[in-house]
BAFI-3210 file (N, C-alpha, C; in Angstrom, 3 decimals, decimal comma, padded with zeros to 6 digits):
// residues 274
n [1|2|3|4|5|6|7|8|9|10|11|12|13|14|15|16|17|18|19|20|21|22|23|24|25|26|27|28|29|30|31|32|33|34|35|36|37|38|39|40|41|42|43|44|45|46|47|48|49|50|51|52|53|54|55|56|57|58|59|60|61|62|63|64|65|66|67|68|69|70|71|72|73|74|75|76|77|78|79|80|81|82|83|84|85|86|87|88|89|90|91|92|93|94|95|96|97|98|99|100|101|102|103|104|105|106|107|108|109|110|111|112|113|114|115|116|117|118|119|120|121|122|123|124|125|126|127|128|129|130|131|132|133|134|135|136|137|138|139|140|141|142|143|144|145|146|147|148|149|150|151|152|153|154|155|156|157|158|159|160|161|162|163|164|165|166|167|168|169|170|171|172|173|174|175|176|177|178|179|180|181|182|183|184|185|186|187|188|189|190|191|192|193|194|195|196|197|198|199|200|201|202|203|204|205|206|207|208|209|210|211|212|213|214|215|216|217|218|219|220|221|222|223|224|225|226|227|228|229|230|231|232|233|234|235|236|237|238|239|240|241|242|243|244|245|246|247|248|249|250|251|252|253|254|255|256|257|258|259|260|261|262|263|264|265|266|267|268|269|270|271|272|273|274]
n.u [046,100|047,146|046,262|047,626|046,128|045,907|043,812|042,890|043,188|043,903|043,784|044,910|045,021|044,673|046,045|044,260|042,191|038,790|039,697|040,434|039,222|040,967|041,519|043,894|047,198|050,423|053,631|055,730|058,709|058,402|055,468|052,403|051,734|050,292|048,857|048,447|049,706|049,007|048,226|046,965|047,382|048,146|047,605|049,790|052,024|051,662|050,514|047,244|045,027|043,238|043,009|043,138|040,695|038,239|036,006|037,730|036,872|035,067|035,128|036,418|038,655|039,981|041,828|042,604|043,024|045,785|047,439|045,661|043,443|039,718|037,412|035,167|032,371|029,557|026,868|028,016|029,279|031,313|034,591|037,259|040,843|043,598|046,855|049,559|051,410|054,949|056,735|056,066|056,510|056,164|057,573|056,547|055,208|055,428|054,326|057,540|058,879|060,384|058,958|059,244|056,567|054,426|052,045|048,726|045,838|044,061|041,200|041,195|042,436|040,187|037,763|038,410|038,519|036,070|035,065|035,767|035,774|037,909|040,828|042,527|045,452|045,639|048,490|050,933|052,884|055,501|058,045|060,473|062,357|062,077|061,047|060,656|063,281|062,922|062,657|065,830|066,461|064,908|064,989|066,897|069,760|069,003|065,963|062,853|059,436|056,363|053,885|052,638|052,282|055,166|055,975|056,274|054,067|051,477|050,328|047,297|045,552|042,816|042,321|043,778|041,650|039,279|039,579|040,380|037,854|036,120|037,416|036,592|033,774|033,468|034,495|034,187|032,923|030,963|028,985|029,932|031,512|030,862|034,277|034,850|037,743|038,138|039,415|041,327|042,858|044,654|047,070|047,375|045,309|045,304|044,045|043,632|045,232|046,266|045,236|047,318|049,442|050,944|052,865|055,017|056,534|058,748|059,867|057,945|056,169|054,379|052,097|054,898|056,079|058,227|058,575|059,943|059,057|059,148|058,164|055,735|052,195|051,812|048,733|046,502|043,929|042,836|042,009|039,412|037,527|034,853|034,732|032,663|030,325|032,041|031,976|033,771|034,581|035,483|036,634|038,923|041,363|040,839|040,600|042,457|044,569|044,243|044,612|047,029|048,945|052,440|054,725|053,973|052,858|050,327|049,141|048,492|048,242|051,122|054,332|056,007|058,154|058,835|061,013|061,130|059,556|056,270|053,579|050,700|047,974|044,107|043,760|046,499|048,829|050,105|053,252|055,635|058,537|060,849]
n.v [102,917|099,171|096,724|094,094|091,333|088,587|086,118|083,886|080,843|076,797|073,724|070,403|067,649|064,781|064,003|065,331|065,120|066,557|070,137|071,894|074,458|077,505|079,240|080,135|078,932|076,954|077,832|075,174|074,422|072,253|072,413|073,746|072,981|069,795|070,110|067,435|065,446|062,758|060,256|058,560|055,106|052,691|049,206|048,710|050,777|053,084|056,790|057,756|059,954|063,073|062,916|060,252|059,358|061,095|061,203|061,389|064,096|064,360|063,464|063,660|064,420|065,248|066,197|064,716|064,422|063,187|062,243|061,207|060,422|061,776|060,690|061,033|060,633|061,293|059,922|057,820|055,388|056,972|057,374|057,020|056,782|055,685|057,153|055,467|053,160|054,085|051,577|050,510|050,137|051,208|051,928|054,499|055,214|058,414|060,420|061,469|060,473|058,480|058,171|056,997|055,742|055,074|052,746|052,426|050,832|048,545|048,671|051,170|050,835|049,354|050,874|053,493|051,886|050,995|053,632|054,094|052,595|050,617|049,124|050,298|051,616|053,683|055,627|057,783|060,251|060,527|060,625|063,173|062,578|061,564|062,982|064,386|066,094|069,331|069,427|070,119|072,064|074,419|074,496|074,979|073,054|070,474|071,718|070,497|068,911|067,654|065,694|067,205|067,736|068,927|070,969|073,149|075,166|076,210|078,991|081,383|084,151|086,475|088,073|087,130|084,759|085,832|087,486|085,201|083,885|085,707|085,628|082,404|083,288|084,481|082,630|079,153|077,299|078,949|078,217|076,756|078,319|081,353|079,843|078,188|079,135|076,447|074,343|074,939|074,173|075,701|076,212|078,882|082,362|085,285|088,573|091,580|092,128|093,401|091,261|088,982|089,851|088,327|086,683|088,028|088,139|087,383|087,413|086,949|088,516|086,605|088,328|087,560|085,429|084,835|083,887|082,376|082,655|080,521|079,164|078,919|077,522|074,545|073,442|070,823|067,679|068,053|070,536|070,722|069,355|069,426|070,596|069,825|068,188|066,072|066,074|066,212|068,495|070,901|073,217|074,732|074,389|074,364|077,402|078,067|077,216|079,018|081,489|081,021|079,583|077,611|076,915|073,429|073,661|075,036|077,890|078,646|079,923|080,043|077,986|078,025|078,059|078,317|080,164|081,038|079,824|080,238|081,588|081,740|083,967|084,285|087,691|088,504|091,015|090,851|091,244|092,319|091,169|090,941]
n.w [049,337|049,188|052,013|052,513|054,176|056,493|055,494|055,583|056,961|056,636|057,468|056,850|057,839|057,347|054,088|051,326|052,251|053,487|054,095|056,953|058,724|060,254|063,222|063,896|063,387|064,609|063,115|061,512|060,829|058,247|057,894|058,553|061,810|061,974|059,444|057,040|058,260|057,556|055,816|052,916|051,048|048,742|047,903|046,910|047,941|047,554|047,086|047,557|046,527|045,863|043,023|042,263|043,597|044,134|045,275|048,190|048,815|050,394|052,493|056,311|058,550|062,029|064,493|067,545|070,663|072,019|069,833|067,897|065,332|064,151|062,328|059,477|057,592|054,985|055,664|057,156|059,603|062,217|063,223|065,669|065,686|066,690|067,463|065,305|066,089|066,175|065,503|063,881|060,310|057,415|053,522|051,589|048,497|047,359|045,118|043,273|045,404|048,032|051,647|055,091|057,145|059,597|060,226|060,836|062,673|062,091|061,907|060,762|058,312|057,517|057,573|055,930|053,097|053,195|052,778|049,712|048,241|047,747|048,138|050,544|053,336|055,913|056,811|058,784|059,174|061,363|063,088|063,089|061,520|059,750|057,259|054,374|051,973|051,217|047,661|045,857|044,203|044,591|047,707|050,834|052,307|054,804|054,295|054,860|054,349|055,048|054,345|052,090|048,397|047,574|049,138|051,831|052,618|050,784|049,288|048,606|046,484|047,143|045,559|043,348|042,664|042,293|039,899|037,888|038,301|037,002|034,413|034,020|033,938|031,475|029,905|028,456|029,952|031,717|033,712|034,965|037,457|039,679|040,897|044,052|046,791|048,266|045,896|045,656|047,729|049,645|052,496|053,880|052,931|051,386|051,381|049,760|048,052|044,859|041,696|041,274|042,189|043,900|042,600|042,045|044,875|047,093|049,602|052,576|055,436|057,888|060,309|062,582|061,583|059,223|055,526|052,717|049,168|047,151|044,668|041,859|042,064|039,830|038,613|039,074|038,347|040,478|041,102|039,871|040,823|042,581|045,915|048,013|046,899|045,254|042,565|039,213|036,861|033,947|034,912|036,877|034,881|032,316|031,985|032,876|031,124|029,569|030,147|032,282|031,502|031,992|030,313|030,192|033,004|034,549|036,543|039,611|042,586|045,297|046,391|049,646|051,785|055,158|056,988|059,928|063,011|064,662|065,429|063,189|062,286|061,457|060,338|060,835|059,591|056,153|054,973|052,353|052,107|050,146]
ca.u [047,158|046,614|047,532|047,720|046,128|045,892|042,284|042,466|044,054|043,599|044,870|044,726|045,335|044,899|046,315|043,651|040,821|038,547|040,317|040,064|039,308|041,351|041,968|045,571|048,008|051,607|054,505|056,719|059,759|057,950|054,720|051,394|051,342|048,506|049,223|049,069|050,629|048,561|047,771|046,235|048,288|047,505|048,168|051,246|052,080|051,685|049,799|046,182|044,803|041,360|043,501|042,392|039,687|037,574|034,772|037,974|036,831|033,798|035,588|037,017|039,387|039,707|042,773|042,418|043,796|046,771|047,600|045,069|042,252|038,045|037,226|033,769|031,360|027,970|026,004|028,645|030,032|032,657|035,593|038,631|041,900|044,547|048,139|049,859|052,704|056,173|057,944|055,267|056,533|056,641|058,061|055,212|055,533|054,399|054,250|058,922|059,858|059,738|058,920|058,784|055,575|054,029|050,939|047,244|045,303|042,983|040,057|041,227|042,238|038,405|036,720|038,376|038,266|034,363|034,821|036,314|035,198|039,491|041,669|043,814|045,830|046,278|049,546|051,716|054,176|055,745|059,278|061,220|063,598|061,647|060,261|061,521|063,792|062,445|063,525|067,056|066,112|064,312|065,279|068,132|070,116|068,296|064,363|062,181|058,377|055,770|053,132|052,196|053,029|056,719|056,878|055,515|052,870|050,305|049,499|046,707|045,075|041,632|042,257|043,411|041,048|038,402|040,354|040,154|036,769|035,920|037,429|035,774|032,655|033,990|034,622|033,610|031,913|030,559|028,437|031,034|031,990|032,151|034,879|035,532|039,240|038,641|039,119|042,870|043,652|045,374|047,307|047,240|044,564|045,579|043,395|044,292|046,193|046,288|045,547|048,492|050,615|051,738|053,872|056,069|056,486|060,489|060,207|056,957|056,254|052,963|052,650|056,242|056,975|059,065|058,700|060,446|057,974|059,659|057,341|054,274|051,940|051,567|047,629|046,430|042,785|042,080|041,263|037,955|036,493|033,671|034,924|031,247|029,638|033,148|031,827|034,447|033,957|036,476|037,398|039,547|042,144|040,727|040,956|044,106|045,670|043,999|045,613|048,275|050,287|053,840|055,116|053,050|052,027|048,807|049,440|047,443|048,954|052,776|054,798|056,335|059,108|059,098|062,247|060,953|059,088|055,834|052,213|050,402|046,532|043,356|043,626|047,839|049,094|051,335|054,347|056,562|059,528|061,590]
ca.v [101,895|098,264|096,487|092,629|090,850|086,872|085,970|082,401|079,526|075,775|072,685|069,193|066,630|063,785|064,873|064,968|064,686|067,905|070,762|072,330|075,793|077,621|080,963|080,094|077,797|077,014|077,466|074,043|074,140|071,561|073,222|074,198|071,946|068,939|069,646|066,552|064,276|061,445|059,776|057,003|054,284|051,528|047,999|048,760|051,455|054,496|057,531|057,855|061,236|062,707|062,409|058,777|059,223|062,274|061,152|061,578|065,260|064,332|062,731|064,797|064,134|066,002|065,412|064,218|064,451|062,023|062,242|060,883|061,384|061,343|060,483|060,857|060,721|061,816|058,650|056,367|055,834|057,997|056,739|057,378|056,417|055,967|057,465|054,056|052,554|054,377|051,181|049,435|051,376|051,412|053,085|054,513|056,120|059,980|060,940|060,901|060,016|057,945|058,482|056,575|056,499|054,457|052,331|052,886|049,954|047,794|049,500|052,730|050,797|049,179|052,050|053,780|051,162|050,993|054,568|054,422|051,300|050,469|049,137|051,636|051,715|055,360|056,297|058,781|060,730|060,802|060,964|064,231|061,725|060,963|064,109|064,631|066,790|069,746|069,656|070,912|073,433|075,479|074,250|074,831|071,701|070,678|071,861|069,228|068,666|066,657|064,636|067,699|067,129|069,286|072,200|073,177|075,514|077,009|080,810|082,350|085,378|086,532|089,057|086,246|084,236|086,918|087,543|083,749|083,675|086,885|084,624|082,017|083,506|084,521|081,248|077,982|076,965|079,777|077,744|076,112|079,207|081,191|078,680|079,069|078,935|074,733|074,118|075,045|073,772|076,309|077,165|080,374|082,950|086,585|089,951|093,101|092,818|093,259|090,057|088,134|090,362|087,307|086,177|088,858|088,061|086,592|086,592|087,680|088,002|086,812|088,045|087,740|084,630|085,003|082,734|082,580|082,250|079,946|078,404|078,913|076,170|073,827|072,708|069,570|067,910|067,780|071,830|070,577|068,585|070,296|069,691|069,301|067,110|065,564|066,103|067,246|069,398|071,335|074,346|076,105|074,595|075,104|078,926|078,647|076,949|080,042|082,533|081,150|079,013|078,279|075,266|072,248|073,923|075,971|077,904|079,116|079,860|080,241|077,927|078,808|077,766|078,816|081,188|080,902|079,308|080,832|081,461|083,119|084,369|085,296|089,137|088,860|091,718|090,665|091,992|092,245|091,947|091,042]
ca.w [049,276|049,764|052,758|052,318|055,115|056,438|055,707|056,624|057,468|056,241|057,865|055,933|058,766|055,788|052,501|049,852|052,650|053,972|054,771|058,367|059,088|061,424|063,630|064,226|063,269|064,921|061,371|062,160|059,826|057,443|057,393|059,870|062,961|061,985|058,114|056,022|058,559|057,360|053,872|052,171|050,422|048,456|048,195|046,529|049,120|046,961|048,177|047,101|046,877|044,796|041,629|041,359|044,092|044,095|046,564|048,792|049,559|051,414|054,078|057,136|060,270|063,255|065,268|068,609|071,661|072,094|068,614|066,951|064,614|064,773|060,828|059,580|056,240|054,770|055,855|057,234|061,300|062,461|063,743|065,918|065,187|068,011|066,969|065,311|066,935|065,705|065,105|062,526|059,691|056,054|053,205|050,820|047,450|047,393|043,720|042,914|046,482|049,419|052,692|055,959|057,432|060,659|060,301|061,544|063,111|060,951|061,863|059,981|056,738|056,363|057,142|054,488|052,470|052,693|051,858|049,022|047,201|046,896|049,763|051,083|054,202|056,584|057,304|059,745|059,167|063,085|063,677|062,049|060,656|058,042|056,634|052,840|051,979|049,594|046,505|046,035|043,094|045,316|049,436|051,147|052,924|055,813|054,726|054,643|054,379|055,573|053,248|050,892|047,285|047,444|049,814|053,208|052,883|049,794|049,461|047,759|046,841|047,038|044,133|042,187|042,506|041,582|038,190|037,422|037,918|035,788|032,963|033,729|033,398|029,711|028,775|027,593|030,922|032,619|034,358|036,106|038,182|040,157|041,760|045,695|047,204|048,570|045,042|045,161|049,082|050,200|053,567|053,402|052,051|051,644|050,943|050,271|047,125|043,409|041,467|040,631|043,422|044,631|041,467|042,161|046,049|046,915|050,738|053,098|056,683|057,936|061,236|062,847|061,318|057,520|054,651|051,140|048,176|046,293|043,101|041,161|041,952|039,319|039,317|038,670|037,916|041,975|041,252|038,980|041,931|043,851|047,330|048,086|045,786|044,762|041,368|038,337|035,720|032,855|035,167|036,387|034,597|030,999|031,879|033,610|030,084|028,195|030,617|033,360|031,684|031,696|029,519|030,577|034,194|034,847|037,803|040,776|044,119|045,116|047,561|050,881|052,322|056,400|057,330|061,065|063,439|065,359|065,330|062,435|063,196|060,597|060,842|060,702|058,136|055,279|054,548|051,500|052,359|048,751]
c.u [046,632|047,277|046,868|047,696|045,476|044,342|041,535|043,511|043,490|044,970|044,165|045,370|045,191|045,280|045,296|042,079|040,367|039,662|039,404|040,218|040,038|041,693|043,196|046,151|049,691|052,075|055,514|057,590|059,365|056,345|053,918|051,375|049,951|048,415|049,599|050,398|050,551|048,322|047,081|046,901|047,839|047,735|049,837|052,051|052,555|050,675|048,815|045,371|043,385|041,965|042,915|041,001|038,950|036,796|035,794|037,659|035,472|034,116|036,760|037,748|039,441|040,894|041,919|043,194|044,835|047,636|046,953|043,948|040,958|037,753|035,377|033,354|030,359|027,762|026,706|029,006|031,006|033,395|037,061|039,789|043,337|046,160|048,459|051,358|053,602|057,065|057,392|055,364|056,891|057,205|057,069|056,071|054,601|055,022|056,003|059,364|059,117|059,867|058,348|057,947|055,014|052,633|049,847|047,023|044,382|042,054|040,164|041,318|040,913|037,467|036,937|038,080|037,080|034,006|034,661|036,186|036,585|040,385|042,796|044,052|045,984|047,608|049,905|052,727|054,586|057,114|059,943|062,205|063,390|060,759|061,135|062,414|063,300|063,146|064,522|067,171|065,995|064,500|066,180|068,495|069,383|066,618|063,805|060,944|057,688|055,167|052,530|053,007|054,553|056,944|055,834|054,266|052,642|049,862|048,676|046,209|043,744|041,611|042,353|042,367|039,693|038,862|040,311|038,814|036,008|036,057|036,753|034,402|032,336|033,885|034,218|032,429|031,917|029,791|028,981|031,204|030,870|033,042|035,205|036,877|039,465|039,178|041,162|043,582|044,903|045,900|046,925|045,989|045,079|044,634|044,155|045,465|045,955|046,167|047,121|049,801|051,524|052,921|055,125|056,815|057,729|059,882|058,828|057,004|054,615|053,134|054,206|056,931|057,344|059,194|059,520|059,299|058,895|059,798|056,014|053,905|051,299|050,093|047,614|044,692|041,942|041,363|039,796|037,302|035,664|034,121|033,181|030,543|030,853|032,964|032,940|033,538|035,514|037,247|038,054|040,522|042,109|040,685|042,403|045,210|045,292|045,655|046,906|048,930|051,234|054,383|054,094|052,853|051,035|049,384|048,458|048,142|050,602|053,145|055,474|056,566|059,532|060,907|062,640|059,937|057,625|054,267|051,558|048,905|046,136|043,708|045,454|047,850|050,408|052,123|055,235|057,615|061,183|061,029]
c.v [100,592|097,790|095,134|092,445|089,090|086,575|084,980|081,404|078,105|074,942|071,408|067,772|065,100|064,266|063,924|064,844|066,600|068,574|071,832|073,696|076,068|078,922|081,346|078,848|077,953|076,543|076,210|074,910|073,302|072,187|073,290|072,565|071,320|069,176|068,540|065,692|063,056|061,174|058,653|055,934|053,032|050,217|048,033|049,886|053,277|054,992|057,551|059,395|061,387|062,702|060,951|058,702|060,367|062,600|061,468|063,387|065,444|063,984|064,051|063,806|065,265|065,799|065,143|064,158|062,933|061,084|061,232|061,349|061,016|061,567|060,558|061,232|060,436|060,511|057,188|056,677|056,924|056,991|057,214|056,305|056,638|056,823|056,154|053,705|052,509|053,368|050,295|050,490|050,641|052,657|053,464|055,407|057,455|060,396|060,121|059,993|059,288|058,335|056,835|056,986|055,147|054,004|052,262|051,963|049,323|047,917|050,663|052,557|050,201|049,982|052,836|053,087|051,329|051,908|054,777|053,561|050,307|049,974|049,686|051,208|053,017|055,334|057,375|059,067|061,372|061,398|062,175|064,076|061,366|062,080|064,186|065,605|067,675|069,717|070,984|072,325|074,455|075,442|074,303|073,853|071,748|070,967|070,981|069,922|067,422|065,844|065,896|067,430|067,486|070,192|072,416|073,889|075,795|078,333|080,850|083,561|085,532|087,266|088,194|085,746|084,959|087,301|086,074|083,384|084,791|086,012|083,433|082,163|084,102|083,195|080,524|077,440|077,505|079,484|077,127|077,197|080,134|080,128|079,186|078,362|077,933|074,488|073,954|074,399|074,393|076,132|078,058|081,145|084,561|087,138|090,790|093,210|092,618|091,624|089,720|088,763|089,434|086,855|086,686|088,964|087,404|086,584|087,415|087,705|087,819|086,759|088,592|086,523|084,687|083,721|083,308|081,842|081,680|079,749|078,531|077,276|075,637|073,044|071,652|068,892|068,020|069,047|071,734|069,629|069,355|069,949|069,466|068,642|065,775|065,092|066,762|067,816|069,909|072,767|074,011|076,062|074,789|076,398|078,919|077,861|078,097|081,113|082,310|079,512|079,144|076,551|074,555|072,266|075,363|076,481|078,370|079,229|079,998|079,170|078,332|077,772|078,689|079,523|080,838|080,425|080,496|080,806|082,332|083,176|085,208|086,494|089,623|089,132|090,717|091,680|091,596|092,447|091,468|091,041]
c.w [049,868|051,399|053,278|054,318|055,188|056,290|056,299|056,273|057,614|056,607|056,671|056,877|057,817|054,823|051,566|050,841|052,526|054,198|056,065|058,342|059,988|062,138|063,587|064,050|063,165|063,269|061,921|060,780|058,239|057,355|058,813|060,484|062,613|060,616|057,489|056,917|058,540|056,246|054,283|051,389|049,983|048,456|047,994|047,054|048,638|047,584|047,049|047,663|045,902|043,921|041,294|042,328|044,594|044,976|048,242|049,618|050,032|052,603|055,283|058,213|060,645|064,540|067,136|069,240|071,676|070,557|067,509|065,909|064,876|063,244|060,833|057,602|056,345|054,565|056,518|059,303|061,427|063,690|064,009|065,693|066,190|066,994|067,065|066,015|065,980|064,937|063,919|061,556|057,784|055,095|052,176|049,652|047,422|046,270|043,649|044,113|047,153|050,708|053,961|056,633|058,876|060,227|060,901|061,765|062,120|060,930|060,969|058,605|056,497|056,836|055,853|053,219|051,801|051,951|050,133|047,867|046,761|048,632|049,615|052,916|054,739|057,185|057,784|059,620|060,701|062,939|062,101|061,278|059,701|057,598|055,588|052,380|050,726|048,734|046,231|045,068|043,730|047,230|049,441|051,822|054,305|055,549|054,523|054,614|054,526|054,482|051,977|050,262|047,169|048,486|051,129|053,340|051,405|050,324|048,291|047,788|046,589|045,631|042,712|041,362|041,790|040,222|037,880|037,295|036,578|034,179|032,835|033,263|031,876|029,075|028,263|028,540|031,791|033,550|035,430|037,505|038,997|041,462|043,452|045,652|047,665|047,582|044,686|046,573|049,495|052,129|054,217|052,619|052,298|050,806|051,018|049,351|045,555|043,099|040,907|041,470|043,617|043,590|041,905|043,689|045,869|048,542|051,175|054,268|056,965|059,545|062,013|061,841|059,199|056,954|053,831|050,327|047,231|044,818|043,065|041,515|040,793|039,610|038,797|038,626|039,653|041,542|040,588|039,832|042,690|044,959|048,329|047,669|045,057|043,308|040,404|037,232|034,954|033,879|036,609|035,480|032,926|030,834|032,306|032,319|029,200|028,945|031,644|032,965|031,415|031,606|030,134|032,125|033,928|036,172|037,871|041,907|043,886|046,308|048,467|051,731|053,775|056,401|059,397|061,683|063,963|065,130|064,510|062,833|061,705|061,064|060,885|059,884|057,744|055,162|053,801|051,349|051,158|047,556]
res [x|x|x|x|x|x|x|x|x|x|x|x|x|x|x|x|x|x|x|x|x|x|x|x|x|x|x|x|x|x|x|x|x|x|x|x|x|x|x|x|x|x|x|x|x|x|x|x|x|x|x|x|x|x|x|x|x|x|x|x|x|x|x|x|x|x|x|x|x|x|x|x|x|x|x|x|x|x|x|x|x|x|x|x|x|x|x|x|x|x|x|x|x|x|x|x|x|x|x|x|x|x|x|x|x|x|x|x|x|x|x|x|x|x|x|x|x|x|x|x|x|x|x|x|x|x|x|x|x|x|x|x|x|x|x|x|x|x|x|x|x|x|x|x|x|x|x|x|x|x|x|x|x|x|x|x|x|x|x|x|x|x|x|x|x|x|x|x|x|x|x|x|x|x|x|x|x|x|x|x|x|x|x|x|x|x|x|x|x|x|x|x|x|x|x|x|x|x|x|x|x|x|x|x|x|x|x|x|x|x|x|x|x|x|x|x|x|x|x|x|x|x|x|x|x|x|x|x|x|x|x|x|x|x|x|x|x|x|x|x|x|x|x|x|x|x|x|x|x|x|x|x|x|x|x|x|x|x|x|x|x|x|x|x|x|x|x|x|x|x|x|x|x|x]
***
C-alpha cells in the first residue's frame, strides 16, 4: 500500500524569481510564510513575471533579517534590499486584479532593471489588508492570497511527473525531457502515490495542518523555461495538450486552499482525507 509522503517544500520570496528550498515552512492562511510577497511591476504598474521575461529564473532572493531581501545573479553584484516603507504604496495590476503593494528603494528597481534589460519596479505585499481575495468560485468569504497567480499554495506529484515525462519521451521532442519539478514551481512535492492521485484529492492533511484541493492547475509557457539556462523549448505543454487537457487548460498540479494554520516538514505523511 502506498503511503503519500511531503518530499519538499518550495518558497518563492519574488514571484517568478528562483525558488527556495526548504525543510520547513510555517502554512499562513494566504500561503507559506516568505511565499511570493514580492513582485516586479512595470512602468505601467503591472506585474512582470518569466511570461514576458524568462532570464527572470536566474535571479534569486533570500530574505533577510528585518524583513528584507539579499538579491543576486550569475555575473552581476548582489544586493540587499531594506523592507520598503508601508505608507509609499501603490496599486499594481496582477494578471485580473489589483492589489496594494508598498514600494522598494531605488536601488532595487535599477538593479533589476540592469537585470532585465526593461525597467521594472519591486514591490511588497505587507499589510494583511491588502491580500486578494481568492476567487469566489472556489474560496470561501474571507480567504485571501498573497502575490501567487490565484490561490495560496501548489501541490505536486512525483508519480505524475514521472508519467509526463514517459510521454514525453514518446513524443515529438524527446530530447526535451526528462523535465525536473522547477519547471512547474511548486509548493508542495508529494511521493508515495499513483500518478494523477492527486486529481481525485477534495481535502488533505499534510502533517497536522488541513488543506482543501480546490483546482487543477492551469499551465502556462513559464513551464517550457529551463529554470537554469532560462532557455524555452515546446515541452511540457505540447504533451500536456496531447494528454491533460481540459478545454483551453493543460493541467499539472492541483491548488490548495489552507483549512489551518501550522508547520508542515519534508518527511510529513499525507493524508487523504476527502
Amino acid at each position: 500500500m502506498l503511503s503519500p509522503v511531503l518530499s519538499a517544500v518550495y518558497i518563492h520570496p519574488v514571484k517568478s524569481l528562483a525558488a527556495r528550498a526548504a525543510d520547513e515552512a510555517a502554512v499562513e492562511p494566504w500561503g507559506l510564510d516568505g511565499d511570493r510577497r514580492w513582485m516586479l511591476i512595470d512602468h505601467e504598474n503591472r506585474v512582470v513575471t518569466q511570461r514576458q521575461q524568462p532570464c527572470m529564473a536566474q535571479l534569486s532572493a533570500d530574505p533577510v533579517p528585518g524583513g528584507g531581501l539579499a538579491v543576486s545573479a550569475p555575473g552581476a553584484p548582489s544586493l540587499t534590499v531594506e523592507a520598503p516603507d508601508p505608507a509609499r504604496t501603490v496599486v499594481a495590476e496582477l494578471h485580473r486584479s489589483k492589489v496594494e503593494v508598498a514600494v522598494a528603494a531605488g536601488a532595487a528597481h535599477a538593479w533589476f532593471s540592469a537585470r532585465l534589460g526593461a525597467e521594472v519596479r519591486l514591490v511588497h505585499l505587507d499589510a494583511p489588508s491588502h491580500r486578494r481575495p481568492v476567487d469566489p468560485e472556489f474560496g470561501r468569504p474571507g480567504e485571501t492570497v498573497s502575490l501567487a497567480d490565484g490561490f495560496p499554495l501548489l501541490l505536486t506529484a512525483s508519480a505524475s511527473l514521472d508519467a509526463l515525462n514517459s510521454w514525453v519521451a514518446r513524443g515529438d521532442h524527446p530530447d526535451e525531457g526528462p523535465l525536473p519539478m522547477n519547471r512547474f514551481r511548486p509548493n508542495v512535492v508529494v511521493d508515495g502515490t499513483e500518478p494523477w492521485a492527486e486529481d481525485g484529492w477534495r481535502r488533505i492533511a499534510i502533517g497536522e495542518v488541513a488543506f482543501r484541493v480546490v483546482k487543477p492547475c492551469g499551465r502556462c509557457v513559464i513551464t517550457t523555461t529551463d529554470q537554469r539556462t532560462a532557455e524555452r523549448g515546446k515541452e511540457p505543454l505540447r504533451t500536456l495538450a496531447r494528454h491533460r487537457r481540459d478545454g483551453k487548460h493543460l493541467l499539472f498540479g492541483q491548488n490548495m486552499i489552507p483549512e489551518s494554520t501550522g508547520v508542515i516538514r519534508a518527511g510529513d505523511p499525507v493524508r487523504v482525507l476527502g
